[in-house]
C-alpha positions, -999 to 999 in steps of 0.1 A, spaced: -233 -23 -832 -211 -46 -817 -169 -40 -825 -153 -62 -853 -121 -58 -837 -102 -86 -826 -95 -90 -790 -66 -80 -773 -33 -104 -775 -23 -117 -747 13 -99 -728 45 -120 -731 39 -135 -695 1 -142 -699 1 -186 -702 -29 -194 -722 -31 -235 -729 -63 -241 -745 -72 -231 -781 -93 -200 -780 -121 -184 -806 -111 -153 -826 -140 -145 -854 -155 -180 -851 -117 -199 -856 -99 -217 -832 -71 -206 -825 -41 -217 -800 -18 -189 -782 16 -199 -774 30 -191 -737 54 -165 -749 74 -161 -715 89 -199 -715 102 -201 -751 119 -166 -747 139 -176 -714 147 -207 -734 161 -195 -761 181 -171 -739 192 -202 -715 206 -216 -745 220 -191 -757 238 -181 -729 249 -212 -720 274 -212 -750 288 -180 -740 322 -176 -717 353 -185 -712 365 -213 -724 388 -219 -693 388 -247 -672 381 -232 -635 397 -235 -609 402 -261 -584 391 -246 -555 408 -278 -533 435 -263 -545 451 -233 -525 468 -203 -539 506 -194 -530 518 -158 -518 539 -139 -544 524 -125 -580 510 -141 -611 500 -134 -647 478 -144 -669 469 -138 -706 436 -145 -724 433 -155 -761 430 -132 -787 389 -117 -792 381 -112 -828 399 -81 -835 428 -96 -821 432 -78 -788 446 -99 -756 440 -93 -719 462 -94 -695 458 -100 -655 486 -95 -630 477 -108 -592 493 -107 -563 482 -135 -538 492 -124 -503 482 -154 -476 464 -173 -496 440 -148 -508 440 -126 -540 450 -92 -526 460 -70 -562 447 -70 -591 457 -51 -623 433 -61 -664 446 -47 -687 434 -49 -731 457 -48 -755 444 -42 -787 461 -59 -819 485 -30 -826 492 -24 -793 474 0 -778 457 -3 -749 421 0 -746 423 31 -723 407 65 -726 418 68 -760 398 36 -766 372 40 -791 383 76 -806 393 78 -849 425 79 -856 425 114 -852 426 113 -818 387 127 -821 354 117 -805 337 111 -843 310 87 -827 299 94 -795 277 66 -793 304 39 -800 330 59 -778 306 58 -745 303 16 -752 338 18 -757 348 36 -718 323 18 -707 338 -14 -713 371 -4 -702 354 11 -669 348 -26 -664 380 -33 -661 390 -18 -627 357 -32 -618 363 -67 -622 399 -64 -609 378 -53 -574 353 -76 -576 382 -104 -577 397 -94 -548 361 -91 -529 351 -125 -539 385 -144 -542 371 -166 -579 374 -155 -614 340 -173 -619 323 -155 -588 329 -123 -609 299 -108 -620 295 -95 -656 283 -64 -667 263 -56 -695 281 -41 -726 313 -52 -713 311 -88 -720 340 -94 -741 361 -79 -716 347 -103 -691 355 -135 -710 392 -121 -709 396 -111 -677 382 -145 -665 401 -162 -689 431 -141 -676 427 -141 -641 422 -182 -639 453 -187 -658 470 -163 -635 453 -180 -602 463 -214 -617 502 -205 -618 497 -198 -583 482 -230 -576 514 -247 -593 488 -261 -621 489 -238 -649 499 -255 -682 513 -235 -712 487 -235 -741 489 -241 -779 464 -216 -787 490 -187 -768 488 -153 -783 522 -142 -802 530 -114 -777 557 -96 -794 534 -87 -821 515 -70 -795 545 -55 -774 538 -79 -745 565 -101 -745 592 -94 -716 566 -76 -696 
């Protein structure tokens, strides 16, 4: 007796262009694989800072620079400070300040207790601030905030620190421009620092 089941779908990479015959229909299988990447090109190509970069015709001068990012969506700010030592980026120090200010440090992702209440949430949260001193090397490795790479679950951080560490490397190419869209700093206990 032969088997009334249907065959097998195809996996997400198989291409198949032609309609094909499933109980006597015709039927046409879409290649999965290209709309997927797609979608994700697309998608990504929204994301990131929103920075112009840098003009690398442009060199950088010796001494040390910061640079602050726009506010995320809870209101926290990042802050680079560089120091450029001949002509190369040779320190680099991220820091988050959350919208009360607080820095995102290993308190970062506890209740206001001072208590690990969601362990989940509190690993994403070190996680993303263990990104920090990781970007902060990876500038000084590859000499571009754009060359940085960015690392999953840390993303938000990433936008700042670019958006950060450009304006920073643009002071010390003697083309940084103050901004409208600056972040009030003494409501975050920045200002003067």
């Amino acid at each position: 007796m032969p088997s009334k089941l249907p065959p097998p779908m195809p996996s997400p990479t198989t291409r198949t262009s032609g309609p094909t015959t499933q109980g006597g229909q015709a039927v046409r299988r879409a290649a999965m694989g290209v709309p997927a990447c797609a979608i994700v090109g697309l998608t990504m190509a929204g994301c990131g800072p929103s920075v112009p970069p840098l003009d690398r015709d442009i060199p950088f001068t010796d001494g040390t620079f910061s640079g602050l990012s726009g506010k995320d969506e809870e209101g926290a700010v990042g802050r680079v400070t560089l120091t450029v030592a001949q002509g190369k980026v040779a320190e680099v120090d991220f820091e988050v300040v959350q919208s009360d200010g607080t820095p995102k440090d290993a308190e970062y992702g506890k209740d206001s207790d001072g208590q690990i209440s969601n362990t989940e949430y509190y690993a994403k949260a070190q996680a993303a601030v263990e990104a920090f001193d990781v970007y902060a090397a990876q500038l000084i490795e590859v000499g571009y905030p754009g060359d940085v790479d960015v690392i999953s679950g840390a993303t938000w951080a990433y936008e700042q620190f670019v958006e950060a560490s450009t304006e920073a490397l643009q002071a010390s190419q003697g083309v940084a421009e103050a901004g409208d869209d600056e972040p009030d700093l003494s409501e975050l206990g920045l200002d003067g620092q």
